[in-house]
C-alpha positions in Angstrom: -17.0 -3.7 -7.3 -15.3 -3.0 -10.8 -11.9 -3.3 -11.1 -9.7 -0.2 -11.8 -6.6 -1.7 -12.3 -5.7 -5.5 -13.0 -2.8 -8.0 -15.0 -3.2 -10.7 -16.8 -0.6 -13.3 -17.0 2.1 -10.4 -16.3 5.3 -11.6 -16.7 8.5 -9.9 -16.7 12.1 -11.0 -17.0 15.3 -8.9 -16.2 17.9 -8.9 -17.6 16.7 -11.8 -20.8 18.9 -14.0 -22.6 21.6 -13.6 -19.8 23.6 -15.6 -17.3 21.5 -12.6 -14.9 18.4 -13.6 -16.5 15.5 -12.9 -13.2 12.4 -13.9 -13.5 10.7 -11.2 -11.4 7.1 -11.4 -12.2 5.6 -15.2 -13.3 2.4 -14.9 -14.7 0.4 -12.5 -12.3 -3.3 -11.9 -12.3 -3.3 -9.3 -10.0 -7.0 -6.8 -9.6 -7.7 -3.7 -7.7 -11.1 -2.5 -7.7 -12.7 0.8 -7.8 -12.4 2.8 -4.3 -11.1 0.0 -2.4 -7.3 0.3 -0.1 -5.4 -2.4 -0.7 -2.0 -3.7 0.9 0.5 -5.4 -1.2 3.0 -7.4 0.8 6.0 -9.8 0.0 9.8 -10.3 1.3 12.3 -7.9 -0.2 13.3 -9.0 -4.0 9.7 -11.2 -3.9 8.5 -9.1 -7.0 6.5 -6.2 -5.3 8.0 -3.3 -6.3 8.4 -4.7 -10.0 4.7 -5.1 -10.1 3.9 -1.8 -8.8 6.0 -0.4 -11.4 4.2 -2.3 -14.5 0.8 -0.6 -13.0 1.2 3.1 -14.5 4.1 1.6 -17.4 7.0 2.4 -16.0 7.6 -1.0 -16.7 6.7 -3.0 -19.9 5.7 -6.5 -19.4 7.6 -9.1 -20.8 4.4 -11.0 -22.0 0.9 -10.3 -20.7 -1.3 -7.4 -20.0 -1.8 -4.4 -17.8 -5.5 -2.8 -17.7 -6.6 0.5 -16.2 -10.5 1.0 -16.9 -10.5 -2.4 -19.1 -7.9 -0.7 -21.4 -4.6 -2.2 -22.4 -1.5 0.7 -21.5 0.7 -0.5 -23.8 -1.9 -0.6 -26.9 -0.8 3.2 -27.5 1.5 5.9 -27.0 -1.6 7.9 -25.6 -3.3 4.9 -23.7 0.2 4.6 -21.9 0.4 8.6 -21.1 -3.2 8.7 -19.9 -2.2 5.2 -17.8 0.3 7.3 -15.7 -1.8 10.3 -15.1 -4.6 8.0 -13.8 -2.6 6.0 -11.8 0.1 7.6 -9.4 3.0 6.3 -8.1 4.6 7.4 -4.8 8.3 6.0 -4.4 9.4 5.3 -1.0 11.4 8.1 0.1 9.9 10.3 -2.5 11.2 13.4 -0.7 14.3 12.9 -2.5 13.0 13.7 -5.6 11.8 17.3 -5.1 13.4 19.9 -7.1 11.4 23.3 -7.4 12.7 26.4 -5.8 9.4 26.4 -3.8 6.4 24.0 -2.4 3.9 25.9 -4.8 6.1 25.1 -7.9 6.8 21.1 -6.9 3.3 20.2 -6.3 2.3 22.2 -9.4 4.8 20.3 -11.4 2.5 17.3 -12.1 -0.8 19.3 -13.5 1.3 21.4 -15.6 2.2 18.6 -17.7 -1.3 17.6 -17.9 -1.6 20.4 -19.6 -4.2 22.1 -17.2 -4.8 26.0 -17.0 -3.3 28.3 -14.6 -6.7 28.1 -12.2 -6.7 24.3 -12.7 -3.6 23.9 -11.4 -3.8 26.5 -8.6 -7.2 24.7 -7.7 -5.2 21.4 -7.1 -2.0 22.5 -5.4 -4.0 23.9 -2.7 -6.2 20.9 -2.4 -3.5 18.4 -2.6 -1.3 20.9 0.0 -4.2 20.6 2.4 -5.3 17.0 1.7 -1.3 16.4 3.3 -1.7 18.9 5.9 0.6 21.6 4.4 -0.5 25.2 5.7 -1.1 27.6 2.5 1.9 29.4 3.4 4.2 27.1 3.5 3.7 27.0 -0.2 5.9 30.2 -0.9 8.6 28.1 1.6 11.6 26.1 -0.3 10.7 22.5 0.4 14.2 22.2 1.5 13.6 24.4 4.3 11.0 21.8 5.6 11.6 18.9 8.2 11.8 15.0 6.7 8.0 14.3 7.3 6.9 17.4 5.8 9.2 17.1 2.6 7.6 13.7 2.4 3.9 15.5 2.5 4.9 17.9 -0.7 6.2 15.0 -2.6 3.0 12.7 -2.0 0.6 16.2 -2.7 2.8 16.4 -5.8 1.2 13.6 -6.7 -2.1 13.8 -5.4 -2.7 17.3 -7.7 -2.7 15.1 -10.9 -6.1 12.9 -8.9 -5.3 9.9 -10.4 -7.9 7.4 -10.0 -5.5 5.1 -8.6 -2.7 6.4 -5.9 0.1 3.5 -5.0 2.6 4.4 -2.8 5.7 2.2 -1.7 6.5 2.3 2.0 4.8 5.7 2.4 5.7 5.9 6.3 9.3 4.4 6.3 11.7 6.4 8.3 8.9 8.1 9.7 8.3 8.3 13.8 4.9 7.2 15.4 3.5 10.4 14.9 4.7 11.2 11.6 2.9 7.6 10.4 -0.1 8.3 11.7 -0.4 12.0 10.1 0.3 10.4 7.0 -1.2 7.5 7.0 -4.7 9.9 8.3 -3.6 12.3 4.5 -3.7 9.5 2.6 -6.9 8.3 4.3 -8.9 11.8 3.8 -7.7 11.4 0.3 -9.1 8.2 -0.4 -12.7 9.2 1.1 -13.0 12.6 -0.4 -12.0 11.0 -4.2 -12.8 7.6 -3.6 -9.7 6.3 -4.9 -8.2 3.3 -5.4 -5.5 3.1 -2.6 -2.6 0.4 -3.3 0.0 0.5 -0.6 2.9 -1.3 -0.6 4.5 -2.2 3.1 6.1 -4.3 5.2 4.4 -3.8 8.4 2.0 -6.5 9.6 0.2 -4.3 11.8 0.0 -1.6 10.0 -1.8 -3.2 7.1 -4.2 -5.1 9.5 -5.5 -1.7 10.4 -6.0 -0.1 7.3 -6.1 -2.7 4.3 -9.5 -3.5 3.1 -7.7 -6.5 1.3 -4.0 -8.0 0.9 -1.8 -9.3 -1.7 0.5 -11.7 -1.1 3.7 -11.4 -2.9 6.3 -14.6 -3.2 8.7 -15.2 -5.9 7.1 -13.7 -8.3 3.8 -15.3 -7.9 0.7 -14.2 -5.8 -0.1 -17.4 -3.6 -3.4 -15.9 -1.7 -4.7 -12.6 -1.0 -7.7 -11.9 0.6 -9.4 -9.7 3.9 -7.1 -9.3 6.8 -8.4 -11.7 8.1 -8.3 -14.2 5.6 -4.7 -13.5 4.8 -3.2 -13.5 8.6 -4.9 -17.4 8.8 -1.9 -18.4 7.2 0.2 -18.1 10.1 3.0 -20.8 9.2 2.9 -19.9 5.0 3.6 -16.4 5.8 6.4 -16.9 8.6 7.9 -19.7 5.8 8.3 -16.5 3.1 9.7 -14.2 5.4 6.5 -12.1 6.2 5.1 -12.0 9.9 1.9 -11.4 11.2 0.4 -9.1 13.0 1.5 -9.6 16.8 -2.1 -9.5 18.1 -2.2 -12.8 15.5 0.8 -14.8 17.0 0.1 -14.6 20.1 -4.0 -15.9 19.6 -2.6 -18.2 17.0 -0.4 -19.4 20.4 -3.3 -19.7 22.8 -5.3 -21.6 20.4 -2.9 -24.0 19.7 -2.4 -24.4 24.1 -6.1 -25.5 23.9 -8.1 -22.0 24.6 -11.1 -21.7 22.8 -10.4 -18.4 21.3 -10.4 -17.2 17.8 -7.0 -17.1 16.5 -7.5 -15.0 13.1 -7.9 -11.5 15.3 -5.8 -9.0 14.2 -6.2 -5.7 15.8 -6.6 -4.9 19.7 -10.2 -4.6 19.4 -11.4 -8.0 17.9 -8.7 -9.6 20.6 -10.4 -8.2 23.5 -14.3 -9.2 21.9 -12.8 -12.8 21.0 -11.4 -12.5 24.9 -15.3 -11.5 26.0 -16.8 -14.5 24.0 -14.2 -17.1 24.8 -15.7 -16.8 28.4 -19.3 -15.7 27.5 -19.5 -19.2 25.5 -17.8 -21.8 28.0 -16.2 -19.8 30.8 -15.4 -23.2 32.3 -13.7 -24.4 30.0 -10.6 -21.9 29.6 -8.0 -23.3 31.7 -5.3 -21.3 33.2 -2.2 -20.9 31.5 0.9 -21.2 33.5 3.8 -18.7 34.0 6.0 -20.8 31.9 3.2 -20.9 29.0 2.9 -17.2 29.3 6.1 -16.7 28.7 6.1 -18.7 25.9 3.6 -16.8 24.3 
C-alpha cells in the first residue's frame, strides 16, 4: 500500500523557551496508507491529539515534516490549504461546533469554501447527509432541533462533503449509547468503502478498536513504541497495562488462562477468534486442558 499521510521526525514543543516548556511530540515517524482504518491509541496528555492535529496543519511542527501524497504542507501557503481539504478532522464532540440556521447550510459550509458550484455542493450535502443517516428532510430542520447523536451525524457529514482523502476523527462515539456507537461507527464504515478513504480514528476503547482497526498506533509520551494488527498490538499485554491503556477484555482473560497452563492462544481479541482458539485448544490435545477451579475462575 502507499502511504497517504506520514511524519518524519515530527517534533513539537509547547510552550518553548519556558519554565512550561512540553515536549508533546519527540520525533514521530508516524504513516497511514491509502484506504486503510487505522486506530490511534495512547493515555490522555500521551501526545495523540497533538499529532492528529499536525496531520491537516492545524499544528506546525517544531522540527520535522508532515506529508500528504509525498508533499510537504508546510512548503506553501497553497500546499497547506489543499493539506486540510484532503485530510479531515472530526473533533470529539464536534456537535458543538454547528452554527447554520439549518442542516442543509452546516454541511454545505465546508464545499462552499472549496469553492465548488451550487450543484457541487448540493451533490455532496446530500451524499454526506445520507452517508450519516440523515433523512433529506431533516436538511430544512435547525440542527439544534436534533437529538445529541444526530447533531453529532451533521457535524461528521459537514466534513465528509469536502471527501477528503483522509477522514480522522477524535473519539467519534464518546457520550454516545450502544446504539448510537454502532450507527456511527456503521456511517463512518459505509464511508470508508464507498471512497476508500483513509480512516484514522482516535479512541480509547480497547474493544472497540479490536473490532474495527485494520492497524494500531501506539501512543506514549510522545513517542510511538509499536504499532501493528490487532493482534500484534494486544500481545503486549503488560507494556500496554504499564502506560495506562488496557486490552481488549476477550485479551485479559486468554492472556490469564494461558498463563494458568491452558493451551490456548492468548492474542484473540474479539468473541469469535476466542470461541475458534476454544475449538482448537481441544481439537489439538483435549487431554491436556485441565480443569480450572472455582477459585481460578474467579480469578480470571
Amino acid at each position: 500500500m502507499e502511504p497517504i499521510i506520514q511524519t518524519q521526525q515530527l517534533t513539537h514543543i509547547y510552550s518553548a523557551g519556558t519554565p512550561f516548556q512540553h515536549v508533546a511530540l519527540d520525533s514521530v515517524d508516524f504513516v497511514a496508507y491509502q484506504g486503510e482504518y487505522l486506530g490511534v491509541i495512547g493515555h490522555t496528555g500521551s501526545g495523540k491529539s497533538t499529532l492528529i492535529q499536525h496531520l491537516n496543519g492545524l499544528l506546525k511542527p517544531t522540527s520535522g515534516q508532515v506529508l500528504v501524497a509525498g508533499k510537504d504542507i508546510w512548503e506553501s501557503k497553497e500546499a497547506t490549504r489543499q493539506a486540510r481539504f484532503q485530510v479531515g478532522l472530526v473533533f470529539q464532540y464536534p456537535e458543538y461546533q454547528l452554527f447554520e440556521e439549518t442542516v442543509y447550510k452546516d454541511i454545505a459550509f465546508g464545499p462552499k469554501n472549496m469553492g465548488l458550484d451550487e450543484t457541487e455542493v448540493d451533490r455532496r450535502v446530500r451524499q454526506a447527509a445520507e452517508f450519516v443517516g440523515l433523512r433529506q428532510d431533516q436538511l430544512d430542520h435547525s440542527p439544534f432541533e436534533l437529538s445529541g447523536g444526530q447533531k453529532r451525524r451533521v457535524a461528521i457529514a459537514g466534513v465528509i462533503a469536502m471527501e477528503p482523502a483522509v477522514l480522522i476523527l477524535d473519539e467519534p462515539t464518546a457520550g454516545l449509547d450502544p446504539v448510537g456507537v454502532e450507527q456511527i461507527l456503521g456511517n463512518i464504515q459505509d464511508y470508508h468503502k464507498a471512497k476508500n478513504a483513509t480512516i484514522i480514528i482516535v479512541s480509547h476503547s480497547m474493544e472497540q478498536m479490536a473490532r474495527t482497526a485494520d492497524r494500531l498506533v501506539v501512543i506514549n509520551d510522545g513517542r510511538i513504541p509499536f504499532s501493528g494488527t490487532p493482534r500484534e498490538v494486544f500481545s503486549h499485554v503488560e507494556e500496554l497495562e504499564e502506560m495506562g491503556l488496557g486490552v481488549p477484555q476477550m485479551t485479559r482473560v486468554f492472556h490469564r488462562l494461558k498463563a494458568m497452563g491452558a493451551p490456548v492462544d492468548d492474542t484473540v481479541y474479539t468473541v469469535e477468534q476466542a470461541k475458534a482458539a476454544i475449538l482448537t485448544a481441544l481439537g489439538q490435545s483435549p487431554r491436556s486442558t485441565r480443569t480450572v477451579s472455582s477459585d481460578e475462575k474467579g480469578a480470571v
